[in-house]
N, C-alpha and C positions, 0 to 999 in steps of 0.2 A: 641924360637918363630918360628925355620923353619923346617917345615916338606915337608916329601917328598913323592911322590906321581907315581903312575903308572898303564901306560895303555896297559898288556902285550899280550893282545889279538890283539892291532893294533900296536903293536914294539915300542910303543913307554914306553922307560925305566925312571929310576925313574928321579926326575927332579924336585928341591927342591920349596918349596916355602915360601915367609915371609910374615907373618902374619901382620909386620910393612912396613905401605909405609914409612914415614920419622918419626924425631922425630922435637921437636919444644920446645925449653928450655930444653931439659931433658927429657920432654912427648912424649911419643909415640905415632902416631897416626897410626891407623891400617885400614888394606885396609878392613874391614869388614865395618864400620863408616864410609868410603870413598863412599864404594858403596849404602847402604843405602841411604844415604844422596843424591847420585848423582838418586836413584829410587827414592825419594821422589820430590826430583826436577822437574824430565822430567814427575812424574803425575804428579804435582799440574802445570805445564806448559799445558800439554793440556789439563786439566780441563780447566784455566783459557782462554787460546784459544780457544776454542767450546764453551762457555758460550752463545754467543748469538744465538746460532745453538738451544737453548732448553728454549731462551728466557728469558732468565735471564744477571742479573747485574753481571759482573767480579768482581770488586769491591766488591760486597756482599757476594758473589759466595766466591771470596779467603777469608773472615772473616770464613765464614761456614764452608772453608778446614780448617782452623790453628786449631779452634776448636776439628775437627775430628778427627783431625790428634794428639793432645794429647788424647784424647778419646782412638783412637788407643791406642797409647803407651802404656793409664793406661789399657785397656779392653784387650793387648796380655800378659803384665804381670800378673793381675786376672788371666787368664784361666789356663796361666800354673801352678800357684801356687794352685789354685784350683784343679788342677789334679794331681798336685805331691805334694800333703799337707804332706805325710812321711816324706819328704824333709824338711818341713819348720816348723812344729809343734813346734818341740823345739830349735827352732833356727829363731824364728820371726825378730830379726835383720836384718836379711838375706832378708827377702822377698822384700826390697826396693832397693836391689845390680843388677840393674838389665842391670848392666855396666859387672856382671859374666856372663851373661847367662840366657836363659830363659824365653823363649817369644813364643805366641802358633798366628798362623796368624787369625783361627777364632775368636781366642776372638780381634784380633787387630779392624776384620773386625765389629764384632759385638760393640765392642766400639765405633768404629767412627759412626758407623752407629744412634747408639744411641745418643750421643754428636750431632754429626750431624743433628738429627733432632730437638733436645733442639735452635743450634746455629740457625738452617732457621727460626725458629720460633721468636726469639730476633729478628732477622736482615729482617724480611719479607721477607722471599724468598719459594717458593715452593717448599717442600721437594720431592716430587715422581721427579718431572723433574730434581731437582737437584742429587736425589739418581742417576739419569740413565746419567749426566753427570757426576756423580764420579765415576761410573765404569772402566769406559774407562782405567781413570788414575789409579784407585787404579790396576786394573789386568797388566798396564803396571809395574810400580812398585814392584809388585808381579816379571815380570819375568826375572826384571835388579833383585831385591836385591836376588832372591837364589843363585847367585856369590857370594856372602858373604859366605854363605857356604862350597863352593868349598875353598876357600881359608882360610877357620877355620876346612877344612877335616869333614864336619857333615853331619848332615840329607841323608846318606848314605842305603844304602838298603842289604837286606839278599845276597847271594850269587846268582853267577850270570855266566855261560859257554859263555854267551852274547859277543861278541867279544870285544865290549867297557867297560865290566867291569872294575872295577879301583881297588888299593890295595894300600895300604901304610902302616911302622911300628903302627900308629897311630890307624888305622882299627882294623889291625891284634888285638894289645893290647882289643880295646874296644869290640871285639866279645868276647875274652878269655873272660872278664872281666863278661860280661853279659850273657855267653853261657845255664850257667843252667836257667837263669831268662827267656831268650828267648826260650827253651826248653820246660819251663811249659806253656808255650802261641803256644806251635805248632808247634815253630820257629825252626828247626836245622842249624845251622851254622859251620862253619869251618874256622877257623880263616886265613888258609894259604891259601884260595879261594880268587879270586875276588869278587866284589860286586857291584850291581847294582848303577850307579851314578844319585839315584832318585832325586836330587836336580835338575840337569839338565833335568830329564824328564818333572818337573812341570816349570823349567823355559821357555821350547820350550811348553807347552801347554799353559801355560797364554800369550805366546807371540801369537801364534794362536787365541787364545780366543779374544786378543787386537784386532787384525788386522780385527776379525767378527765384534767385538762390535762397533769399528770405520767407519766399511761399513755398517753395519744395522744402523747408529746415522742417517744417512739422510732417510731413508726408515722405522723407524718405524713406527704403526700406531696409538698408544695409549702409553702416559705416565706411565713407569712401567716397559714396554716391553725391555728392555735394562739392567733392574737388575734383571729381570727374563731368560734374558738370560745369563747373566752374573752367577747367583748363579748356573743354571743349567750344564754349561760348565765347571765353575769350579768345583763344586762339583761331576760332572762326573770324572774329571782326578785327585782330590784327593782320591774319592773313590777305587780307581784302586792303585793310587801310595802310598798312604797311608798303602794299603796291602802288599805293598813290603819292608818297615822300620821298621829299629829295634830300634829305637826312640821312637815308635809311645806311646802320653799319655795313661794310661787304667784306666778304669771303669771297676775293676773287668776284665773280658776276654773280655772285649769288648772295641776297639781303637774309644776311643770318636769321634775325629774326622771323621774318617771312617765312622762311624754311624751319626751321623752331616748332614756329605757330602751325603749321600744316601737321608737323610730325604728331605733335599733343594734340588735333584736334582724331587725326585717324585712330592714334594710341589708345585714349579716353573715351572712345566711341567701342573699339571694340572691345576694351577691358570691362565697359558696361555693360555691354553685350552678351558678353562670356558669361557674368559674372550673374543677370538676370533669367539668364538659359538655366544655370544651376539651380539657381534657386526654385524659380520653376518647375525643374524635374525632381526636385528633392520633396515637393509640396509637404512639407513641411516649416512650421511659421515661424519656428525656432531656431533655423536655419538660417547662421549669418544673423543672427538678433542684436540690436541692436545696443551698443554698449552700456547706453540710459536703463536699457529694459533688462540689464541682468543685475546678480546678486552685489557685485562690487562696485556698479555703476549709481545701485540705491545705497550703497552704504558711505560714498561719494556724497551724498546727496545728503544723506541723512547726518552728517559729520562724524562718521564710526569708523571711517578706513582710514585716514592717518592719524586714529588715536593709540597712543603709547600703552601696549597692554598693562595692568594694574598689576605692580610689583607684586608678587606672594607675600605674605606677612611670616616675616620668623621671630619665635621665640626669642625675647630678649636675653644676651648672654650674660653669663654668672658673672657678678666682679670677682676680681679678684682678690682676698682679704690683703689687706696691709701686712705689713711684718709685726705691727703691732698687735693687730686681730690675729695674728698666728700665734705669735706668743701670750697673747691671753688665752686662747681654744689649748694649748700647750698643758698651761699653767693649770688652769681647771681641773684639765682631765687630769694629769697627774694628783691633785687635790683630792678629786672623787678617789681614783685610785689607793690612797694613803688611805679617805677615810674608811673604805671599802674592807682595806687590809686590816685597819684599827676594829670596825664591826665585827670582825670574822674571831679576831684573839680575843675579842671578849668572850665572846660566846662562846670559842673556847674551855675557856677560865669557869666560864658558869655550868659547861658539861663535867667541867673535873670535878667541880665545888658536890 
């Protein structure tokens, strides 16, 4: 479980590390699980703290994460297995192990995203607004859990004179291992080199991307704008880091992702574009307003749109008399009746007289 690792460009020598932070009955539990877990936290924490920043229910808001957030899981393990199907073809048992290994963060992103708009829709909540407050969280998350990596020595990059390049037996091994495979894709490698520690590149780029997306949440101007910046930043620094790994999924010669990433960064750039041009020309402020700023987004806010309109009040119904209470109203009236009939022949009697 413990490998060792080193940064020989900044003196810093090898310097082991475990994969197990403790164990718990006999189970292991390892700092990769630790820190995920501790990324999924602190996003779905300020998801649910910005909720009313985009006009939405917390409460509802966190129903629509939990959902995503399996989505996620099932849509990063799809993608990888979808791209490494060599892998799993004759060995379909396999593809549910996904405690081995094996998870791609676009399809995570592309699952939740999907789930996620199934779950707004169950829970009435607006998916664009909601999409542009799950950014925030899901790219913080992105850039706590690539430490997971560091500490399972992966997601690692081709060689690297870079001063911070990293090296370790575990590297060295997996270049050997794959040297001609990464050969026929372009790649030359050397296994006794250093190599770039791409994990930490995309971790200080999604923390950067955070820190924008969390200052653009109050100044956007249109609902949208926040996961079109969102797809575009990231997709800008995987397209770049993504060329630097020898992990990378392929499509034939072409690193899925990579290609992915370029497609959303042109996509989100012009749909911004498009979408600013209008506004623009419409000059008008009302236009595209923001979902917080309209009537149902304060009624949201104010706790009045999923309250249950107040029944009408009706008239309480007649009982019904008993058989008993009929035969006494029966009884009566026939009584009046007699004595009615008995008034009437006297006075008769008293005309003759």
């Amino acid at each position: 479980m413990n490998q060792t690792v080193s940064f020989p460009g900044l003196g810093i020598g090898e310097f082991t590390i475990n994969r197990v932070a403790f164990s718990v009955l006999g189970h292991p539990i390892y700092w990769y699980g630790i820190i995920i877990a501790l990324a999924f936290l602190l996003g779905i924490l300020y998801i649910v703290k910005r909720a009313r920043l985009f006009g939405l229910d917390s409460d509802r808001v966190m129903d629509v994460v939990l959902g995503a957030v399996i989505g996620g899981i099932i849509g990063a393990r799809a993608y990888y297995v979808i791209f490494s199907w060599e892998q799993y073809r004759d060995n379909l048992a396999d593809v549910i192990k996904i405690w081995e290994g094996g998870i791609a963060i676009y399809g995570g992103v592309i699952g939740g995203f999907l789930v996620g708009a199934w779950a707004s829709k169950i829970r009435k909540v607006r998916f664009i607004p909601m999409a542009d407050l799950a950014v925030g969280g899901l790219i913080l998350g992105q850039s706590i859990g690539r430490w997971g990596n560091f500490i399972n020595v992966e997601a690692f990059g081709s060689n690297t004179s870079l001063p911070w390049g990293m090296t370790s037996p575990s590297i060295a091994e997996y270049l050997t291992r794959h040297q001609a495979a990464l050969a026929a894709q372009g790649v030359a490698v050397d296994p006794a080199m250093p190599v770039h520690p791409t994990f930490f590149y995309e971790s200080m780029w999604c923390l950067i991307g955070f820190l924008l997306i969390a200052f653009a949440a109050r100044r956007r101007r249109f609902d949208g704008e926040l996961t079109l910046l969102y797809a575009a930043w990231y997709g800008a620094g995987r397209a770049v880091i993504e060329g630097l790994r020898t992990d990378s999924l392929m499509w034939g010669n072409v690193r899925v992702s990579q290609a992915l990433a370029v497609i959303l960064v042109i996509a989100s750039i012009a749909i911004w574009l498009l979408i600013r041009s209008k506004i623009k020309k419409s000059g008008d402020q009302e236009y595209l307003k923001l979902y917080v700023d309209t009537a149902e987004g304060q009624a949201v806010l104010n706790g009045t749109f999923y309250q249950k309109p107040a029944e009408e009040k009706q008239p309480p119904a007649a009982e019904t008399p008993s058989v008993e209470q009929q035969e006494s109203v029966i009884s009566s009236e026939e009584e009046q009746t007699t004595d009615k009939a008995e008034g009437e022949n006297d006075q008769d009697e008293s005309n003759a007289d």
